[in-house]
PAZAPA-4460 file (N, C-alpha, C; in steps of 0.05 Angstrom, whole numbers, plus 32768, in hexadecimal, padded with zeros to 4 digits):
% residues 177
    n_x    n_y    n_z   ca_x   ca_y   ca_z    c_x    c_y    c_z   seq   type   mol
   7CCB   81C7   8089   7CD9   81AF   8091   7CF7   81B3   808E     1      X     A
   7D0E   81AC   8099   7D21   81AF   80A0   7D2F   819A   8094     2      X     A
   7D47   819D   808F   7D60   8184   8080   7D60   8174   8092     3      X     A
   7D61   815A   8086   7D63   8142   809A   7D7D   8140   809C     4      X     A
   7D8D   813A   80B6   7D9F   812A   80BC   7DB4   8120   80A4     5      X     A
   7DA9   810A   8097   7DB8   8102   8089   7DC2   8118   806F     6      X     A
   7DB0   812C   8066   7DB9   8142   804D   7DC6   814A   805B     7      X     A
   7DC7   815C   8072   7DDC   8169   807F   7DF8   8164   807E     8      X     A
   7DF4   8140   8085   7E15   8137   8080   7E1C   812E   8070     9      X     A
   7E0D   8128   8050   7E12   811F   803C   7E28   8122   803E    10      X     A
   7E3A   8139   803C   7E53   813F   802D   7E67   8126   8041    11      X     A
   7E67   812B   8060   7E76   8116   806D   7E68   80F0   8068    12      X     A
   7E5F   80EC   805D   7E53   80D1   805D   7E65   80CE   804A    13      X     A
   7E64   80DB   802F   7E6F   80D7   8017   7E8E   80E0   800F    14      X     A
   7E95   80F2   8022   7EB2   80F2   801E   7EC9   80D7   801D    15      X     A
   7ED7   80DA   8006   7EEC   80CB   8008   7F01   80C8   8018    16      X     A
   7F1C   80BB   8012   7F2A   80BB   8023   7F2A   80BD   8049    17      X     A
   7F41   80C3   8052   7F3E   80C6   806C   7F2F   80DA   807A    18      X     A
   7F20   80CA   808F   7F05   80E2   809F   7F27   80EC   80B0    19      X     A
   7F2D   80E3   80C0   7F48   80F0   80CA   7F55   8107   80C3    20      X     A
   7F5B   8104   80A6   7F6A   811C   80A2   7F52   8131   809E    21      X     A
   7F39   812D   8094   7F26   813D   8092   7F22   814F   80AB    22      X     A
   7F1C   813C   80C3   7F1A   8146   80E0   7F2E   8155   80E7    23      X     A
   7F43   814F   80E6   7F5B   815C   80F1   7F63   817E   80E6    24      X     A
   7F55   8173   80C8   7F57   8191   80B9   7F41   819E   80CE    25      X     A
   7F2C   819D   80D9   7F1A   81B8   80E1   7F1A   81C3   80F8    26      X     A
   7F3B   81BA   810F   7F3C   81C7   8118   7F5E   81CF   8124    27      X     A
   7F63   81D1   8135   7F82   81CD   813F   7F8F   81B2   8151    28      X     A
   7F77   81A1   8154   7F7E   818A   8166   7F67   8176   815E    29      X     A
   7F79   815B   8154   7F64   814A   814F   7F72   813C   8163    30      X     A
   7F5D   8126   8166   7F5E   8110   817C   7F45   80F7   8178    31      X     A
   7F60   80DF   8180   7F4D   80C9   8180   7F4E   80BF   8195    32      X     A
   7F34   80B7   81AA   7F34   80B0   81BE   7F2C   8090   81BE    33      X     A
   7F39   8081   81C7   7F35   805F   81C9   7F1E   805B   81DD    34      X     A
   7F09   8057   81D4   7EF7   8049   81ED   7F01   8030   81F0    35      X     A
   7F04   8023   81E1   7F01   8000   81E9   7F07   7FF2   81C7    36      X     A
   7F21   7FDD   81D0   7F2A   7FCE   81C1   7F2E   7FBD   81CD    37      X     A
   7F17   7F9B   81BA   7F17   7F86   81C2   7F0F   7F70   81B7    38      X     A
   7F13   7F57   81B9   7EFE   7F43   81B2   7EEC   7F47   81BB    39      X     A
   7ED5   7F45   81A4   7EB3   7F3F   81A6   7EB2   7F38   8198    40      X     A
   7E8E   7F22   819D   7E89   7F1E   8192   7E75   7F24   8176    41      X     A
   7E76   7F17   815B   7E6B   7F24   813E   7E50   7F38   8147    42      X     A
   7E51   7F4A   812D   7E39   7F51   813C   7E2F   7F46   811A    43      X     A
   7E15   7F4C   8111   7E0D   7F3F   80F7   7E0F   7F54   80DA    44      X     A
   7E17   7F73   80E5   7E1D   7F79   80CF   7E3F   7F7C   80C4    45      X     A
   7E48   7F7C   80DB   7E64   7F7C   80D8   7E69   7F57   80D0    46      X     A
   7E61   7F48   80D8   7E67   7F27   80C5   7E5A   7F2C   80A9    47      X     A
   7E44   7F38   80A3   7E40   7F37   8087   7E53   7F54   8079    48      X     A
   7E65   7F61   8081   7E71   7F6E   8070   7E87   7F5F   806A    49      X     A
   7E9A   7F59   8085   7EAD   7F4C   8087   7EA2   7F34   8078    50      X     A
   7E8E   7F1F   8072   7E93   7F07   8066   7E9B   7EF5   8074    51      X     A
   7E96   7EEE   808E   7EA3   7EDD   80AA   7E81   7ED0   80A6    52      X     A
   7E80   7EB5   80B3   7E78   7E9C   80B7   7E6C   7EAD   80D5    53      X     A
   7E54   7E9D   80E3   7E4E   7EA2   80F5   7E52   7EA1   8107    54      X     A
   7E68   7E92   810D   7E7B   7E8F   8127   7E8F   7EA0   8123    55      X     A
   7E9D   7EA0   813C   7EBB   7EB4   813D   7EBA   7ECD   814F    56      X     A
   7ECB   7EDE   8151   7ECA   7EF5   815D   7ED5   7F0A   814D    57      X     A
   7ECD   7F1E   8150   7EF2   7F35   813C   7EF2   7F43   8155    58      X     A
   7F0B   7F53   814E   7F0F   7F6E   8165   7F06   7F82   8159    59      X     A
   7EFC   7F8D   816D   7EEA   7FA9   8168   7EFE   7FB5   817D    60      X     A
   7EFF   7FD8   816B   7F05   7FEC   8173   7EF4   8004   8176    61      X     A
   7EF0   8011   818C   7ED9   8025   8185   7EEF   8036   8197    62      X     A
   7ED8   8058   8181   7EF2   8072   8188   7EDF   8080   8185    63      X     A
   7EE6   80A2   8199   7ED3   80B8   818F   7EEE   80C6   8182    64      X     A
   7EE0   80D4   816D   7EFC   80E6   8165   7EEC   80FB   8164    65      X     A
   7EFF   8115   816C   7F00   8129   8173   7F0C   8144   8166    66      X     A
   7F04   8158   8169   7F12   816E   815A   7F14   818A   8173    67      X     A
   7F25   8193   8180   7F26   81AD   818D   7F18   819D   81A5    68      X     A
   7F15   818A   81A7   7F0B   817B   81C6   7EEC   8173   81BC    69      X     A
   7EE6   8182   81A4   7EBD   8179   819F   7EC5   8155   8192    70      X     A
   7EAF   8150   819E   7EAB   8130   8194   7E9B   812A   8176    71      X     A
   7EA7   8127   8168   7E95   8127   814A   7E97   8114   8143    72      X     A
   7E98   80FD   8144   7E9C   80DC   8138   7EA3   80C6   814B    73      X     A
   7E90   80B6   814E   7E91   809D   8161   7E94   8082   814A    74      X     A
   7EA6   8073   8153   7EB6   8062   8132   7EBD   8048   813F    75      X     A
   7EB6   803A   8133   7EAE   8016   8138   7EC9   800B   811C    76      X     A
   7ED9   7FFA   8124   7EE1   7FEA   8113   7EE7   7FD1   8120    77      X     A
   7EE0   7FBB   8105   7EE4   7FA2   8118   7EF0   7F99   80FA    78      X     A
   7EFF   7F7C   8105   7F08   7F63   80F1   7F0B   7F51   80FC    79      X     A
   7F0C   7F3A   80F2   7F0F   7F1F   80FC   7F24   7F24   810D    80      X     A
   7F28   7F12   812A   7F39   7F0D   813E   7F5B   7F08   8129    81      X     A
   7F56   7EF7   810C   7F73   7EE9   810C   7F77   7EFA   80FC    82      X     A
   7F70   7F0E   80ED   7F7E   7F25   80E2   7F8E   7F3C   80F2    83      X     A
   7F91   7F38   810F   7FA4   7F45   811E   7FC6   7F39   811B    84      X     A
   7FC9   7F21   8114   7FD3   7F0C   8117   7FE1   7F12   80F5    85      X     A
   7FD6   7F20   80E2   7FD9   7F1B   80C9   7FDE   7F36   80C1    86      X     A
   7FD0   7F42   80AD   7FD6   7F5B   8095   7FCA   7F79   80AE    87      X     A
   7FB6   7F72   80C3   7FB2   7F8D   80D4   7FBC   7F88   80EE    88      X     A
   7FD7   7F7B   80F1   7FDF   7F7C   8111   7FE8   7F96   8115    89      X     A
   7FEC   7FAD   8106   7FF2   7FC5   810F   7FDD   7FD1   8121    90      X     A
   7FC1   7FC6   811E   7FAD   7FD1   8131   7FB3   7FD0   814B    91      X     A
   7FC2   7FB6   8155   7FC8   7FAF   8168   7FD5   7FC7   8183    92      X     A
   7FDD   7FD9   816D   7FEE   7FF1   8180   7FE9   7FFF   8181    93      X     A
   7FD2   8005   8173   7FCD   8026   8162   7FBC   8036   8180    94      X     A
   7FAE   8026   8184   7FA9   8046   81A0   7F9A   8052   819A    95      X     A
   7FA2   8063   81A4   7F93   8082   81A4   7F9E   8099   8189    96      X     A
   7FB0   8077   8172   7FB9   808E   815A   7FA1   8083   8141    97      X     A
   7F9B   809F   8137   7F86   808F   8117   7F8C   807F   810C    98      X     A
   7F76   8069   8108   7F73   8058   80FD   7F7A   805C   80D5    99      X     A
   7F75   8077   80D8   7F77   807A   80B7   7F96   8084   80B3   100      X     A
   7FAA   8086   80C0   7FC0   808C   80BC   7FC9   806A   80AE   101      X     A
   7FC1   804E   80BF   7FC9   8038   80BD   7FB6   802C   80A0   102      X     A
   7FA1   803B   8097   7F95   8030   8080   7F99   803B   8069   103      X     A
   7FA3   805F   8065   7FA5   8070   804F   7FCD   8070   804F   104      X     A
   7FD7   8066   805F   7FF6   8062   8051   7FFA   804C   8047   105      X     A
   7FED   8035   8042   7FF7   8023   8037   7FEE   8019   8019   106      X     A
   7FF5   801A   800A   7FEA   801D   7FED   7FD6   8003   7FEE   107      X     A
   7FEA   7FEA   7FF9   7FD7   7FD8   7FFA   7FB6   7FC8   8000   108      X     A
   7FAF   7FE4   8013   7F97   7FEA   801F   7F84   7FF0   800C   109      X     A
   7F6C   7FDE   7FFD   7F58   7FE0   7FED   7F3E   7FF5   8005   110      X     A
   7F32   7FF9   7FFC   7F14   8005   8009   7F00   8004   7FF7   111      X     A
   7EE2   7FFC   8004   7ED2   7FF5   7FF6   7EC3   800F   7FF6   112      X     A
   7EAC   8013   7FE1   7EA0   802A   7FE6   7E8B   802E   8001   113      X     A
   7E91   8048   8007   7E86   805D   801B   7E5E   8051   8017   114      X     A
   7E57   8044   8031   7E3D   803C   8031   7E31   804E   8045   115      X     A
   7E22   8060   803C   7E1C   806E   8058   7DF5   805E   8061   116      X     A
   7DF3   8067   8080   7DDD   804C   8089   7DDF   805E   80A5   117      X     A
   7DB9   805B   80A8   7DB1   8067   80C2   7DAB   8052   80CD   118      X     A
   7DB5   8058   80E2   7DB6   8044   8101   7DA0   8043   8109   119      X     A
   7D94   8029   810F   7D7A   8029   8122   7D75   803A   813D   120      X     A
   7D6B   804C   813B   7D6C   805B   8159   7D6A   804D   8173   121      X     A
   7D66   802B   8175   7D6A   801D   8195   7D76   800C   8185   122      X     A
   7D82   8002   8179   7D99   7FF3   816F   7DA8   7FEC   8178   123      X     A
   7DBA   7FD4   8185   7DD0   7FD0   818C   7DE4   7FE2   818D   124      X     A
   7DF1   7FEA   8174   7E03   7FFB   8170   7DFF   8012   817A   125      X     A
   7DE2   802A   816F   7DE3   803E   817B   7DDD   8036   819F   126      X     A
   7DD1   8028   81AB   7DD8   8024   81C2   7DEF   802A   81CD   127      X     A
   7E01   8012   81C5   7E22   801C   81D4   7E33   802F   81C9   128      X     A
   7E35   8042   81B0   7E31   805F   81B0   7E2D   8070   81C2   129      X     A
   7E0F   8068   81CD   7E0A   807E   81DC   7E0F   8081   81F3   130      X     A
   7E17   8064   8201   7E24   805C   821D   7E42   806C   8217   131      X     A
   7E4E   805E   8209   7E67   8070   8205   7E6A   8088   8200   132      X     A
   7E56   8097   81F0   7E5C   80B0   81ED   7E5E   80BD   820A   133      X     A
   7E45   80B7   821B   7E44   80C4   822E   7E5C   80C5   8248   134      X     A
   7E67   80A3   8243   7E7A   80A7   825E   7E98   80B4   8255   135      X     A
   7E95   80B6   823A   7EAF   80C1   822D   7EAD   80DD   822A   136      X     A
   7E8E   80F0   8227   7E8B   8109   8221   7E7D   811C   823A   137      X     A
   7E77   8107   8249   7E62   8111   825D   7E41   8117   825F   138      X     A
   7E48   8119   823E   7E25   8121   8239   7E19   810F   8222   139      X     A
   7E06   810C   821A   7DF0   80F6   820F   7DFD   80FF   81F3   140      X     A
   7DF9   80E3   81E4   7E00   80E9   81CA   7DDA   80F8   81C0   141      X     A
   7DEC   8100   81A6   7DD4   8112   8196   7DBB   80FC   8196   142      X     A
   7DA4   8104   8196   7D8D   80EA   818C   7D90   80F2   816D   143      X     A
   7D9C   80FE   8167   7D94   8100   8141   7DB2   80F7   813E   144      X     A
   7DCA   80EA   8145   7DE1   80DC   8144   7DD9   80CC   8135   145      X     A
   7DD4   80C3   811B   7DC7   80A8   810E   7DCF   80A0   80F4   146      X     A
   7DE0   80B1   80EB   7DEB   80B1   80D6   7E06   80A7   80D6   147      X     A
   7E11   8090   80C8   7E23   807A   80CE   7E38   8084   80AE   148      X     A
   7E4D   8074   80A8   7E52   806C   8088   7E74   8055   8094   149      X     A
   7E6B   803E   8081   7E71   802F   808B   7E83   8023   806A   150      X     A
   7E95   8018   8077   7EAA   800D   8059   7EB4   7FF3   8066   151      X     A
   7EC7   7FE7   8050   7EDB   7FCC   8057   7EF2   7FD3   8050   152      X     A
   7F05   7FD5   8061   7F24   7FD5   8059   7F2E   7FBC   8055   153      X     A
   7F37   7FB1   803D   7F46   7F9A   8035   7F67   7F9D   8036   154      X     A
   7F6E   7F8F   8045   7F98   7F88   8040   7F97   7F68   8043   155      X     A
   7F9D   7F64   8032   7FAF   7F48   8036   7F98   7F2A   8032   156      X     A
   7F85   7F38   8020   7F6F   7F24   8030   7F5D   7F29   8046   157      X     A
   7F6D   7F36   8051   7F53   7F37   8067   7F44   7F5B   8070   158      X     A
   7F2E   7F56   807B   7F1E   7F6C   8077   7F1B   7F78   8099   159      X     A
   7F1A   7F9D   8092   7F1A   7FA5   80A3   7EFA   7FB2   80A9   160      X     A
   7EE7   7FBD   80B8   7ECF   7FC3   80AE   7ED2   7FD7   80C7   161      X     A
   7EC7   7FF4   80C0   7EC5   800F   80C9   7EB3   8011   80C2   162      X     A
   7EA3   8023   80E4   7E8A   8034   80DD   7E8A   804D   80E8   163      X     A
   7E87   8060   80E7   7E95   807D   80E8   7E73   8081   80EB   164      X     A
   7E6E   8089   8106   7E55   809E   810B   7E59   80B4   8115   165      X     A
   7E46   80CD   8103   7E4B   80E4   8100   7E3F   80F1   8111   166      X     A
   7E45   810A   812B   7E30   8119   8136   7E27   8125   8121   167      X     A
   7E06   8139   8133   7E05   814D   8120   7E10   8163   811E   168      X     A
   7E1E   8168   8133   7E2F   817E   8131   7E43   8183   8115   169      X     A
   7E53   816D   810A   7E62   8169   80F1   7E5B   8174   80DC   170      X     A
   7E3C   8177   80DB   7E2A   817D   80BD   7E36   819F   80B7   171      X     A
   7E3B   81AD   80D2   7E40   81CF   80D3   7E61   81D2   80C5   172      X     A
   7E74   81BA   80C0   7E81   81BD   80B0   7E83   81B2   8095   173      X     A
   7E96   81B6   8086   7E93   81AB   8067   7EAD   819A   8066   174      X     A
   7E9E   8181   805E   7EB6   816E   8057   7EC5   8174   803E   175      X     A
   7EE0   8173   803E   7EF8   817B   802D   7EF1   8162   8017   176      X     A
   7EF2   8164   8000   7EF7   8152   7FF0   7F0C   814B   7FE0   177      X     A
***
């Protein structure tokens, strides 16, 4: 029997600090590609991290990031709509630049611990994953893509919530600690 998935990437589920600078170390070109930044509406695990009421919207950002052009991380962050307005309007601009440049320089930036969590394989989420991977990569995301790790960035009161899903390709390197 063979290592599952999730041992393979232990080491990236559980790494600290920024997956960015981690990524960027393994090869000569990192890159974050913007699929889509927008209002939507809650989904139910992102309102029970965030702590939001059942109504409302946040903006969600979703990105593949990249190393040498390979796609290794498809990454969801959302927060309430009026925290653009408040302590994360820097998201507002950020683009196609890391998200962890705007969360690891500011001292003020709390993070909760590293929850790692496999995705339902027809799940909402991995659904539009795999829509996006494909019109962004050309080709089908992994079916063993299932391995998530998911945190809360706090500034100001208000909360940021990241989910960082891992190919399996990632597992063939070693996360820096």
């Amino acid at each position: 029997m063979g290592i599952s998935s999730r041992d393979s990437l232990r080491d990236w589920l559980r790494a600290p600090g920024s997956l960015s600078r981690r990524l960027a170390a393994l090869g000569e070109r990192y890159e974050v590609q913007l699929l889509r930044q927008q209002v939507s509406p809650l989904r139910h695990a992102e309102r029970r991290a965030l702590g939001m009421p059942r109504r409302g919207c946040t903006v969600v950002r979703e990105v593949i990031l990249r190393v040498d052009g390979r796609p290794l991380v498809w990454a969801r962050s959302s927060l309430h709509q009026s925290a653009l307005a408040g302590p994360w309007r820097a998201l507002k601009g950020l683009g196609s630049k890391p998200l962890g440049h705007l969360l690891y320089a500011d001292p003020r930036v709390a993070r909760s611990e590293l929850q790692p969590r496999r995705l339902a394989r027809h799940g909402h989420t991995r659904r539009q994953m795999c829509k996006q991977w494909r019109a962004a990569t050309g080709a089908p995301a992994s079916a063993q893509m299932l391995w998530s790790r998911n945190s809360v960035f706090s500034r100001g009161g208000a909360q940021l919530r990241v989910m960082e899903l891992f190919a399996p390709e990632l597992a063939h390197f070693k996360a820096r600690r």
